[in-house]
VOSEBA-757659 format. One record per residue: chain; x, z, y of N, C-alpha, C in turn. Coordinates in Angstrom, 1 decimal, padded with zeros to 4 digits. Atoms other than C-alpha are relative to their C-alpha. Layout:
BEGIN
A|X|Z|Y|X|Z|Y|X|Z|Y
...
//
This chain:
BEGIN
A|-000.5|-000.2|-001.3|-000.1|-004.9|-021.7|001.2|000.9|-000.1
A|-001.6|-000.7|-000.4|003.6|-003.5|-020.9|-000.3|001.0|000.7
A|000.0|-000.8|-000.8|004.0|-000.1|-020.2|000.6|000.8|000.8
A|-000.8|-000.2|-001.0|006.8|-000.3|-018.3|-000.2|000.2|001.4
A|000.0|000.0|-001.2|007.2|000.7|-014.9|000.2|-001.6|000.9
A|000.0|001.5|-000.9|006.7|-002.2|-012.2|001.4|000.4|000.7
A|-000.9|000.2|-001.1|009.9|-002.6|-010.2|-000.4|-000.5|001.3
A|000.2|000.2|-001.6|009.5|-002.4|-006.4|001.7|-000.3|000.2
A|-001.7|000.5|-000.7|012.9|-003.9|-004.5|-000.1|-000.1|001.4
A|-000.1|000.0|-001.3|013.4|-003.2|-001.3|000.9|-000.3|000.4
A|-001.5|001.0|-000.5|016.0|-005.6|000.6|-000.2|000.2|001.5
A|-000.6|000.1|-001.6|017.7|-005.7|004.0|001.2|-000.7|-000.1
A|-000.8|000.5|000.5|020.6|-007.2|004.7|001.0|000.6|-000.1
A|-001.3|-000.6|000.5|023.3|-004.9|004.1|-000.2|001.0|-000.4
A|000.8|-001.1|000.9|021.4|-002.5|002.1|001.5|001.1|000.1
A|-000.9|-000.7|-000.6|023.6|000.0|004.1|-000.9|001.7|000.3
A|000.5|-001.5|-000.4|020.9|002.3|005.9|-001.5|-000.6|-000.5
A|001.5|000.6|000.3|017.2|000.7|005.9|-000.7|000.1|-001.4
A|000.4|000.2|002.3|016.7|-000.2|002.1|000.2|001.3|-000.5
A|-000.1|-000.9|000.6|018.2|003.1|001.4|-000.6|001.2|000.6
A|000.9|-001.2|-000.4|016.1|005.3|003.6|-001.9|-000.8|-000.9
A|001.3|000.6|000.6|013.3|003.1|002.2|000.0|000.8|-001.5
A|000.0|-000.9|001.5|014.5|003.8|-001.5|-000.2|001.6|000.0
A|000.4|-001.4|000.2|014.6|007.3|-001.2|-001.0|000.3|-000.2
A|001.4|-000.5|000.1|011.6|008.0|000.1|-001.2|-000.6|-000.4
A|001.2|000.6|001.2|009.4|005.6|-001.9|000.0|000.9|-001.4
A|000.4|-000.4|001.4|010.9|007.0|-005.1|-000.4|001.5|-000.1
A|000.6|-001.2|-000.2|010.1|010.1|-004.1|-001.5|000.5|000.2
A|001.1|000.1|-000.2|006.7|009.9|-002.7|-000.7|-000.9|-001.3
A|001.3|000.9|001.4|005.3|007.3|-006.4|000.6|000.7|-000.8
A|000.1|-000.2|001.6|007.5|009.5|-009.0|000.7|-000.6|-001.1
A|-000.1|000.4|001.1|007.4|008.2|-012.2|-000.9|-001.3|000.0
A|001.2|000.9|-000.7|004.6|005.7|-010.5|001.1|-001.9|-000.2
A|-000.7|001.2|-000.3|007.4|002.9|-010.2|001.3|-000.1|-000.1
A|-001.0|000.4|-000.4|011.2|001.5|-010.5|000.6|-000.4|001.2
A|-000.7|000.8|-001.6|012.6|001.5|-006.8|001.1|-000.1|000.0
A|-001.8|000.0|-000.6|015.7|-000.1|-006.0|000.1|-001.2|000.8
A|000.1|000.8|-001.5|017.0|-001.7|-003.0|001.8|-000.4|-000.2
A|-001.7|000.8|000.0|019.7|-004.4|-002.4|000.3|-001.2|001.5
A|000.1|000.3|-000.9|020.5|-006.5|000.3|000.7|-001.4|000.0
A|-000.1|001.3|000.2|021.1|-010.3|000.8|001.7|-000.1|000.6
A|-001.7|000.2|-000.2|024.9|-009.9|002.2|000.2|001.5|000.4
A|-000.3|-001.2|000.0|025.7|-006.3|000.9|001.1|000.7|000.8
A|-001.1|-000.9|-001.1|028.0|-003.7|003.5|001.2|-000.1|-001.1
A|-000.6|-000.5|001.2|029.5|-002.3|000.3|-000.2|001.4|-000.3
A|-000.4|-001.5|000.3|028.8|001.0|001.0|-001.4|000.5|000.9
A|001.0|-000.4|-000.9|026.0|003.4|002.4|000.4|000.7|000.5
A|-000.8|000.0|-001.2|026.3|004.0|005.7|-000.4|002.1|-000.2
A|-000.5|-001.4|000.0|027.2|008.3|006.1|-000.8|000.4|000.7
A|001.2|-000.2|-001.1|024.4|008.7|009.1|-001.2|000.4|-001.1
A|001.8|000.3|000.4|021.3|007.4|006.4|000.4|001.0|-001.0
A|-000.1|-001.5|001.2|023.0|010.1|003.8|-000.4|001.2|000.1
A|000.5|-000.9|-000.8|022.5|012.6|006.2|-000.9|000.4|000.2
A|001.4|-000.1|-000.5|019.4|012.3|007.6|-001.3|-000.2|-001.3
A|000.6|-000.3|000.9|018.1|012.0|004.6|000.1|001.2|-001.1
A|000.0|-001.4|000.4|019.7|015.2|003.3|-000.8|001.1|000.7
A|000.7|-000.9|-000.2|017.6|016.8|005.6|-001.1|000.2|000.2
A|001.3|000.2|000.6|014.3|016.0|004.4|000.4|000.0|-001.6
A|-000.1|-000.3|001.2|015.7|017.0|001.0|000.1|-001.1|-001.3
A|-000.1|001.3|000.7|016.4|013.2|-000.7|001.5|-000.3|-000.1
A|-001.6|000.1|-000.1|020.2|012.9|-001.8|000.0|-001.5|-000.5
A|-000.2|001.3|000.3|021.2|009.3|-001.9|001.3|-000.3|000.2
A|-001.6|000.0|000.1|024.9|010.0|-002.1|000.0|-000.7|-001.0
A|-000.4|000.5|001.0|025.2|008.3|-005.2|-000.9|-001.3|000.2
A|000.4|001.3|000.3|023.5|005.3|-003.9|000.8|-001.0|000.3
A|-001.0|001.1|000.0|025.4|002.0|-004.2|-001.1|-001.1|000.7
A|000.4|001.3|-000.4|025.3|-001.2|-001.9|-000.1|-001.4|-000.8
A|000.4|000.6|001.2|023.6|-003.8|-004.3|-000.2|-001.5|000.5
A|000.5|001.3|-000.4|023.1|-007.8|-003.9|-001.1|-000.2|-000.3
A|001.5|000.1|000.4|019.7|-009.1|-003.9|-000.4|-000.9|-001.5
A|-000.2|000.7|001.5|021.2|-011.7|-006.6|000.0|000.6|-001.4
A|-000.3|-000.3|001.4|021.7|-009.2|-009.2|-001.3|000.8|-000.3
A|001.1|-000.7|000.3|017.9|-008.1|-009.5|-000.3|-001.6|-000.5
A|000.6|001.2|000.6|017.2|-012.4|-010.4|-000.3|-000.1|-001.3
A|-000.1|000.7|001.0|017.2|-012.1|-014.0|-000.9|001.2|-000.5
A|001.3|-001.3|000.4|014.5|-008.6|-014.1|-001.2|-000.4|000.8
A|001.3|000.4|-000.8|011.2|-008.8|-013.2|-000.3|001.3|000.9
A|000.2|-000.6|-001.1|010.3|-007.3|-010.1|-001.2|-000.4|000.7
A|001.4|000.5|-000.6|006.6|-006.9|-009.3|000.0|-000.4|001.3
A|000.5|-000.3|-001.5|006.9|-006.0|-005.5|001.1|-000.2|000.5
A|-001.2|000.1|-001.0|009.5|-006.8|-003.1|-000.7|-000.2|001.6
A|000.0|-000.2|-001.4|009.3|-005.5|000.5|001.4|-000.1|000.7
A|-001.3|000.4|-001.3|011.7|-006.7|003.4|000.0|001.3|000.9
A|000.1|-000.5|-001.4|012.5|-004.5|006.1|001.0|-000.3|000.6
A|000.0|001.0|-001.1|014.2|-006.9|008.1|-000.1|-001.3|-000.2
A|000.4|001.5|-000.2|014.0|-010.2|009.4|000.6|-000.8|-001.0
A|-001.1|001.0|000.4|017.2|-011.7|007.9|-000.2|000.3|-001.8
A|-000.1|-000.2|001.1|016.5|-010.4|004.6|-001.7|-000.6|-000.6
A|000.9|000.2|000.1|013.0|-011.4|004.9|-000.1|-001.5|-000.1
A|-000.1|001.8|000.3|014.0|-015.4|005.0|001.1|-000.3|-000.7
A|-000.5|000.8|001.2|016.6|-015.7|002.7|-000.5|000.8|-001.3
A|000.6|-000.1|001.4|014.7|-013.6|-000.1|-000.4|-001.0|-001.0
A|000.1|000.6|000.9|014.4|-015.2|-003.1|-001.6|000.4|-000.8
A|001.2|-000.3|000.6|011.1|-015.1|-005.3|000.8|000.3|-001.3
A|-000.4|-000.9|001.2|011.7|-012.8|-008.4|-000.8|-000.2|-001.7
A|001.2|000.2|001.3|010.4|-013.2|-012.5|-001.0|000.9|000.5
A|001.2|-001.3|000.2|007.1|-011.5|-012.6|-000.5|000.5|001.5
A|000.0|-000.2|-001.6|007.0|-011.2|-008.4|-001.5|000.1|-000.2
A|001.5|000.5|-000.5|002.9|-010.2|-007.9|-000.1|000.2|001.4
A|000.1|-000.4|-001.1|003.4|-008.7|-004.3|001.5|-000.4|000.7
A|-001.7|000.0|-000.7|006.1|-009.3|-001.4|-000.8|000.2|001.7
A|000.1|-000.8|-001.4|005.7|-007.4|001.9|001.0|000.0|000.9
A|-001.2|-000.8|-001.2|007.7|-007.0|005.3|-000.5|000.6|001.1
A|000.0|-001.8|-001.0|008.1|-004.2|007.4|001.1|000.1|000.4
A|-001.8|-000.1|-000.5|010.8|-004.7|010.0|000.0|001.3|000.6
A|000.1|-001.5|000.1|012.0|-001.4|010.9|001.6|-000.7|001.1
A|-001.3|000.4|-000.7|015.3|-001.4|013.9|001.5|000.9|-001.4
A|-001.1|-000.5|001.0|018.7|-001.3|012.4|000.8|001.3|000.5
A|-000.7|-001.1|-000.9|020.5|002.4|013.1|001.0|000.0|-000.3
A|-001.7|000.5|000.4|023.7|001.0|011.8|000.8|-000.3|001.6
A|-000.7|001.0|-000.8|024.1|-000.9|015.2|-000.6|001.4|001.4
A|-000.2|-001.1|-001.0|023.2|002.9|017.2|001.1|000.2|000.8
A|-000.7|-000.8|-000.8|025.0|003.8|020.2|000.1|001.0|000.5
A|000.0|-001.6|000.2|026.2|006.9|021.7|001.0|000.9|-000.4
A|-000.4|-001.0|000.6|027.2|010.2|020.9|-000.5|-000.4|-001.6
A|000.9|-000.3|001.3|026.9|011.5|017.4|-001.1|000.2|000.2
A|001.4|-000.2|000.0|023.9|012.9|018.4|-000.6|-000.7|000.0
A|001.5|001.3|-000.4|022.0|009.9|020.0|000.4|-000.6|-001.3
A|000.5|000.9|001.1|023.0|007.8|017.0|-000.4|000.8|-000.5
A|000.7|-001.2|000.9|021.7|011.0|014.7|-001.4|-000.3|000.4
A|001.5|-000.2|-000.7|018.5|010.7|016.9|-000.4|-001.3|-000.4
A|000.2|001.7|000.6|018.4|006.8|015.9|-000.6|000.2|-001.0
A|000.0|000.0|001.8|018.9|007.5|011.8|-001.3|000.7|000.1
A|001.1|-000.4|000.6|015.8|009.9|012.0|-000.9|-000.6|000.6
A|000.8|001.1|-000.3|013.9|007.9|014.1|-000.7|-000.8|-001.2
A|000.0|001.0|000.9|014.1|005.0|012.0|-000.8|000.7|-001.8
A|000.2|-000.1|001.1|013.7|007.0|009.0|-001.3|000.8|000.1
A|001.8|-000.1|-000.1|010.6|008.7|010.1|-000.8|-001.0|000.1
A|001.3|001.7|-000.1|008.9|005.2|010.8|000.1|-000.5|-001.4
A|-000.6|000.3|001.5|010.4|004.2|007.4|-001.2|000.8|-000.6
A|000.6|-000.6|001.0|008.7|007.0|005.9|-001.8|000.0|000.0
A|002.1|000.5|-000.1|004.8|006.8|007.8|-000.2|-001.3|-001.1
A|000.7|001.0|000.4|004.8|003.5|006.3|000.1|-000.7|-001.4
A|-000.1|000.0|001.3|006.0|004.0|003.0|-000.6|000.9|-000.5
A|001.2|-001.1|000.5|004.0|007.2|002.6|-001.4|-000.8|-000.3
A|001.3|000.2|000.6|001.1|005.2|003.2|-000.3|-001.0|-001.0
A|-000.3|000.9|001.1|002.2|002.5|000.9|-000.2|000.6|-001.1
A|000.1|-000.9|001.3|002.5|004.9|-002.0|-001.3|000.8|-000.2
A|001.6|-000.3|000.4|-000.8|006.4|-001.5|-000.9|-001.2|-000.5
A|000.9|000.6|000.3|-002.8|003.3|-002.0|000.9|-000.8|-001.3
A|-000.4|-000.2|001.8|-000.4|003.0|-005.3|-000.5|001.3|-000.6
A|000.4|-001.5|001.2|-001.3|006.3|-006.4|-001.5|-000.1|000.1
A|001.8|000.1|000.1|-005.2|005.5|-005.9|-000.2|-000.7|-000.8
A|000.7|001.3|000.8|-005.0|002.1|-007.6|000.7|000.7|-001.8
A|-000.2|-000.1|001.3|-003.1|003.9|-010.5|-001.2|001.4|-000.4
A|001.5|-000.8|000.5|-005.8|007.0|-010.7|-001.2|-000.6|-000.3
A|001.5|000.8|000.7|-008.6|004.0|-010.9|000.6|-000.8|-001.1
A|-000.2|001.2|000.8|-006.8|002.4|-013.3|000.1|-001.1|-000.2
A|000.4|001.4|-000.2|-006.4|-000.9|-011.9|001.9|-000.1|000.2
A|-000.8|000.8|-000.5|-003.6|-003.0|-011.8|000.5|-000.5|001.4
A|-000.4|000.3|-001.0|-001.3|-003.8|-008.7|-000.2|-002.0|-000.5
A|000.1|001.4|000.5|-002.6|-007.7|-007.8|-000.2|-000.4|001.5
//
């Protein structure tokens, strides 16, 4: 058995804000537990300056993350792939080695109105819901890897 890390891929479609509050705080919460990376089915090009933020202030710097196609993960194996949205959730592709694929739509805070504030109040929003439901995700990874069992 391979003792490489499983790749999780988290897609949206302009892996802008979503996928990258997702990434953060998965890789943070599994570790060394797993490969997270997040790309999106018709990438922005850029991450959006709001999800940078609001994630600087829960201590996760994703300044250096880049807006990624979903195409250029097709030729790695990628156990898990979770959607958090719709659009990204029907043109995903199935991946080598794919054993899990989840969605979790979550609202887009790219398309916030407002002040700075109220959109600010969006990005953490969003990124608190993001995170309840990836926290609990990652706990029932970190159980199944303390019993020693295989993701299936």
């Amino acid at each position: 058995m391979s003792q490489m890390k499983p790749t999780i891929l988290i897609l949206c479609t302009g892996n802008s804000c979503r996928s990258h509050l997702a990434e953060g705080l998965l890789r943070r919460a599994l570790g060394d537990l797993a490969d997270v990376q997040s790309a999106g089915s018709n990438p922005s090009g850029y991450v959006h300056p709001l999800a940078i933020e609001v994630m600087r202030e829960v201590g996760i710097d994703i300044s250096g993350h880049r807006s990624k196609h979903m195409n250029g993960f097709l030729n790695q194996r990628v156990e898990t792939v979770i959607t958090v949205c719709g659009n990204a959730d029907q043109a995903c592709p199935t991946y080598p080695g794919q054993v899990n694929r989840y969605h979790w739509g979550f609202d887009d805070p790219a398309h916030a109105t407002g002040s700075d504030s109220e959109k600010l109040a969006v990005f953490r929003r969003v990124r608190d819901e993001i995170g309840r439901v990836f926290e609990a995700y990652a706990a029932g990874r970190r159980d199944q890897a303390k019993a020693g069992k295989t993701a299936s």
